[in-house]
N, C-alpha and C positions, 0 to 999 in steps of 0.2 A: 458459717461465714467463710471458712476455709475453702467450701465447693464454690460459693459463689467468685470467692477472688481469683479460681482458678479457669472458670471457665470466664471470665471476663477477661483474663489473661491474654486464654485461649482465642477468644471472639478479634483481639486487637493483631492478635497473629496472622490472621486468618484474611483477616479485611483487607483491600487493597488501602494503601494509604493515597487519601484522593486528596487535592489541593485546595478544599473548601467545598462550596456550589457550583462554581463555573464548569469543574468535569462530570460531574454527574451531568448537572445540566444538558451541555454539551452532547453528553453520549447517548441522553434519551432523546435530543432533537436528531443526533445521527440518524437511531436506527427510525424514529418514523419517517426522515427522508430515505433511507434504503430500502424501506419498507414495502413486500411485494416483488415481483419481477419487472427486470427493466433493463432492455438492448440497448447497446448504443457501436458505433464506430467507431474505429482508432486510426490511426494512422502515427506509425513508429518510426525513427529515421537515430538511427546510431552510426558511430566512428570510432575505428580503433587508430591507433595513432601509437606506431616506434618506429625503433632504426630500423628496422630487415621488413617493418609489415605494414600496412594502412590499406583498410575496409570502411567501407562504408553501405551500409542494409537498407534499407526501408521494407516497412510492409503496410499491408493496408489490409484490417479485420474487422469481424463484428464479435462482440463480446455481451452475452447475455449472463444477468446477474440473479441469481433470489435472495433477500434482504442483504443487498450488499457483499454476498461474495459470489465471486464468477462459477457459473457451474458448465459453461459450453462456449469455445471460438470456434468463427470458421474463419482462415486466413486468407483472403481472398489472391491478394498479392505478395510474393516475396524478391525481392532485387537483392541483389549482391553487386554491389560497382556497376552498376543500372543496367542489367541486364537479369531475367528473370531466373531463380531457381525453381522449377516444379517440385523436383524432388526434396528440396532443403523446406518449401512449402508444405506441402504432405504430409513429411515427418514432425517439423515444430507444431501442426493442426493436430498430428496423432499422441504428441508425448504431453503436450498441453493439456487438450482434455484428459487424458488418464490422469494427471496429475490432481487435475482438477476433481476427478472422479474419487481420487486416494486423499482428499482435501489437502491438499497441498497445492502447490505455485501460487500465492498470497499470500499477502503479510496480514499477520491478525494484529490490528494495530486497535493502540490504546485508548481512542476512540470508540469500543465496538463494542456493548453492553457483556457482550460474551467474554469476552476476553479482558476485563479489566481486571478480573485479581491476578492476572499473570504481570502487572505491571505496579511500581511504585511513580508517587506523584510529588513534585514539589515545586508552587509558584514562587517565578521570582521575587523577591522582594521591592521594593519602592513602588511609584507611581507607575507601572504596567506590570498589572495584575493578570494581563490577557496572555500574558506568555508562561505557559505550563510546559516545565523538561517531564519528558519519563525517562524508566529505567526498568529493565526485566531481568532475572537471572535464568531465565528461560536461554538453554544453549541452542537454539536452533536458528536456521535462516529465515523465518516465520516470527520474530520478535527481535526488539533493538531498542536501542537509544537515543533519543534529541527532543525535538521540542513543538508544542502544537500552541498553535495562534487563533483564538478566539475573536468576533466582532463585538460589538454591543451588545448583539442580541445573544449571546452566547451561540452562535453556531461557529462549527469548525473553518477557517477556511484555507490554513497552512497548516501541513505538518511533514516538519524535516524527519528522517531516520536513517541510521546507521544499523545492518543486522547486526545481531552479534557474532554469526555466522557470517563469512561474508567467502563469493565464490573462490575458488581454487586459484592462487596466487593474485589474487586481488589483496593488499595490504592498506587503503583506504578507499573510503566513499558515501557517497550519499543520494539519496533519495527524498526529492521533496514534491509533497502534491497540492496543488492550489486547487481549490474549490470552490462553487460558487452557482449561482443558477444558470441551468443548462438547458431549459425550457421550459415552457411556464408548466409551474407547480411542479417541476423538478429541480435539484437542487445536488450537483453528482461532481465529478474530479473534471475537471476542463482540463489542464495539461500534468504530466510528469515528468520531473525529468531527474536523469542521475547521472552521475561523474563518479569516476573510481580510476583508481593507479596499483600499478600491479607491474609487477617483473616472474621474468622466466630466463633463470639464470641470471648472466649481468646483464641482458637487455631490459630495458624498463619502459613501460607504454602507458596508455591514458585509451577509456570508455567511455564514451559519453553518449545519453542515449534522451531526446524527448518524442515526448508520447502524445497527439494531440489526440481528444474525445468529444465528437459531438454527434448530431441527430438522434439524443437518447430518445426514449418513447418506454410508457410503459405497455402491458400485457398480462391479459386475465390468466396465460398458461406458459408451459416453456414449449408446448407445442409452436403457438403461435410465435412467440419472439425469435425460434430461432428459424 
């Protein structure tokens, strides 16, 4: 009886703590919607804003996925205060996909059949039960905290985060992605966008960055989508 209570112990340690059905649920409708490979468009448009500095970027790329994480961008276009960078192009197309190649540059969010024992779950209490916080003690920039918004049907179709990592004198921010159907029989992130506040020294500025996504499609190889 004593092995038994232990490894039962053990089992509860182990488990992610999920917030009932809705997240399981949830994260098996994900991954059959990510499920396979599937290209789509973006088109990025960010601003930095202080006293001594204000930029503004855009770019415009295609980003092909397999089950839901990116494994190739080509950057098509890169602007800086509307005038074209080649070379600033080049490079974010080159350090991207390496990134992408070392699994890195994405969030493995709690959503993602793979990654949910790296996160804890707790729904709110009273009459919406569709809004589910997580939490990671995962230290990296690849996991964080806030909150995912369920429909009826249980599919995802908001979810705020916070890394717990967060970039180099950045002292707050957020990232939220709204989802939804992106073309029939697909079902992928339509916009993102994030804010963050950060100082360098005593000046103090503001990030702000959205991501619009469409013309996804899917594809039998990665030859073809990219």
């Amino acid at each position: 009886m004593v092995w038994m209570k232990t490894a039962f112990a053990l089992c509860l340690l182990c488990a992610p703590a999920l917030a009932g059905e809705p997240v399981q649920r949830a994260a098996e409708i994900y991954s059959r919607e990510t499920q396979g490979i599937i290209a789509y468009r973006t088109v990025t448009e960010s601003r930095i804003r202080s006293l001594l500095f204000n930029q503004d970027s855009r770019s415009e790329a295609r980003i092909v996925s397999r089950d839901g994480i990116p494994v190739h961008i080509s950057i098509e276009r890169f602007l800086i205060n509307g005038k074209e960078d080649e070379g600033r192009r080049k490079s974010k197309e080159k350090e991207t996909n390496e990134a992408f190649r070392l699994g890195h540059g994405f969030l493995k969010l709690p959503c993602d059949l793979r990654f949910m024992s790296d996160y804890r779950f707790s729904a709110d209490e009273g009459k919406n039960t569709r809004l589910v916080r997580f939490t990671s003690e995962r230290r990296d920039d690849q996991h964080g905290h806030g909150t995912m918004l369920f429909d009826a049907n249980q599919r995802l179709i908001e979810l705020r985060i916070t890394t717990n990592v967060l970039p180099p004198r950045v002292s707050r921010g957020e990232l939220v992605f709204e989802r939804g159907e992106v073309a029939p029989g697909i079902v992928g992130i339509k916009t993102l966008r994030g804010d963050y506040e950060g100082s360098q020294g005593p000046i103090k500025g503001t990030f702000s960055m959205t991501q619009r996504n469409e013309d996804y499609r899917r594809f039998e190889t990665l030859e073809e989508a990219r």
